[in-house]
C-alpha positions as CSV (number, residue, x, y, z in Angstrom):
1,X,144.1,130.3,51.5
2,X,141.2,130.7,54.1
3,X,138.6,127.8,53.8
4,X,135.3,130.2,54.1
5,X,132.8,127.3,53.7
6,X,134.4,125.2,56.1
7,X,136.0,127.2,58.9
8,X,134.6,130.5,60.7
9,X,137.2,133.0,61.3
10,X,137.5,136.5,63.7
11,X,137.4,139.9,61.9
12,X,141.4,140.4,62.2
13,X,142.0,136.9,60.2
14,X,139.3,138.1,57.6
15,X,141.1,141.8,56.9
16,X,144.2,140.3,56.8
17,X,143.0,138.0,54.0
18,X,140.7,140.6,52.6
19,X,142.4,140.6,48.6
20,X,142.9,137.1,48.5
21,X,139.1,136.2,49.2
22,X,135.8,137.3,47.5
23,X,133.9,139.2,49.5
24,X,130.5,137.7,48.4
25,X,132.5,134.3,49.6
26,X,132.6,136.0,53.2
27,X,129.8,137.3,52.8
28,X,127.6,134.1,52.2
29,X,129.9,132.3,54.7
30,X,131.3,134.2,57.5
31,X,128.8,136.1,60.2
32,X,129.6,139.4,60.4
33,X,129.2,142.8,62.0
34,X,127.6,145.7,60.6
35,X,130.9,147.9,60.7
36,X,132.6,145.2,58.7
37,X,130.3,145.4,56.1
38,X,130.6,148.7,55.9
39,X,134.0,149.2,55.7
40,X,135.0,145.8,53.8
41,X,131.6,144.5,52.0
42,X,130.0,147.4,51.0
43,X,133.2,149.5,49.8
44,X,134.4,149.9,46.3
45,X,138.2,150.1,47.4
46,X,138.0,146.1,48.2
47,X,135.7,145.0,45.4
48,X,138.3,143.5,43.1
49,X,136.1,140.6,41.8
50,X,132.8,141.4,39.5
51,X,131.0,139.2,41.5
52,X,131.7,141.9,44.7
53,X,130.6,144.7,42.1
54,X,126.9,143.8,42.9
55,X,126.4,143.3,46.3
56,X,123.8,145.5,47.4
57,X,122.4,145.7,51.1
58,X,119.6,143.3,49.9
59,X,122.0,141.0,49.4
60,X,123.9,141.5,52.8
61,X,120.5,141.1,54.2
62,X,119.7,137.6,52.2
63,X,122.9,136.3,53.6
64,X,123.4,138.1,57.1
65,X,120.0,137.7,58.7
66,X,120.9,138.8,61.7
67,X,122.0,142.6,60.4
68,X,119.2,145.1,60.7
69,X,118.5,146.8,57.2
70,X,117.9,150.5,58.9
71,X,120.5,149.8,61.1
72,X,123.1,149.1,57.7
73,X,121.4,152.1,55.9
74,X,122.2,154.4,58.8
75,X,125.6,153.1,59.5
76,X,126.9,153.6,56.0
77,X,125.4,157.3,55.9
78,X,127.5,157.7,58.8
79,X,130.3,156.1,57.7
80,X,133.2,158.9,56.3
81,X,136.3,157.5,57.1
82,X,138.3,154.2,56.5
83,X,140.4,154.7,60.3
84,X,139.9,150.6,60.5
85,X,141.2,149.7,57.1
86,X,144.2,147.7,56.0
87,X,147.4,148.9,53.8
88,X,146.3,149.5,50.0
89,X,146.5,146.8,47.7
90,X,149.7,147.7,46.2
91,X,152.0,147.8,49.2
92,X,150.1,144.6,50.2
93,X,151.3,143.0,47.2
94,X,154.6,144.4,47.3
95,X,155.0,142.3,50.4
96,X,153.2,138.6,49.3
């Protein structure tokens, strides 16, 4: 298991962990980029914890400072497609 408050780790190390971590726990921990937000933070398919259920991009804001709140808003209206994802959950857990 990834130590989020302790370490920092690269985007690849984060998706490859992605349904073994909270994503408020990355979120609050980790810097990130507004594409992974998108695609990870911000999407229902990897919101398996209720916690994740409520993040809202006042809350990305609160914890990633640095992310621009038009800039979020416009990027996830022009987000359509997942090409950057990971396998589904069940084949992930198939193989751990």
């Amino acid at each position: 298991m990834l130590d989020l408050y302790n370490n920092k780790y690269d985007r690849k190390i984060l998706k490859e962990n992605i349904y073994a971590l909270k994503l408020i726990d990355i979120l609050k921990t980790q810097t990130l980029d507004i594409t992974f937000i998108v695609r990870y933070i911000l999407s229902d398919l990897y919101q398996l914890h209720s916690e994740d259920q409520n993040i809202s991009i006042e809350i990305v804001i609160k914890y990633q400072p640095h992310i621009n709140k038009q800039e979020l808003e416009k990027a996830l209206l022009d987000y359509n497609s997942d090409d950057d994802s990971i396998e589904d959950f069940q084949s992930y857990t198939e193989k751990n």
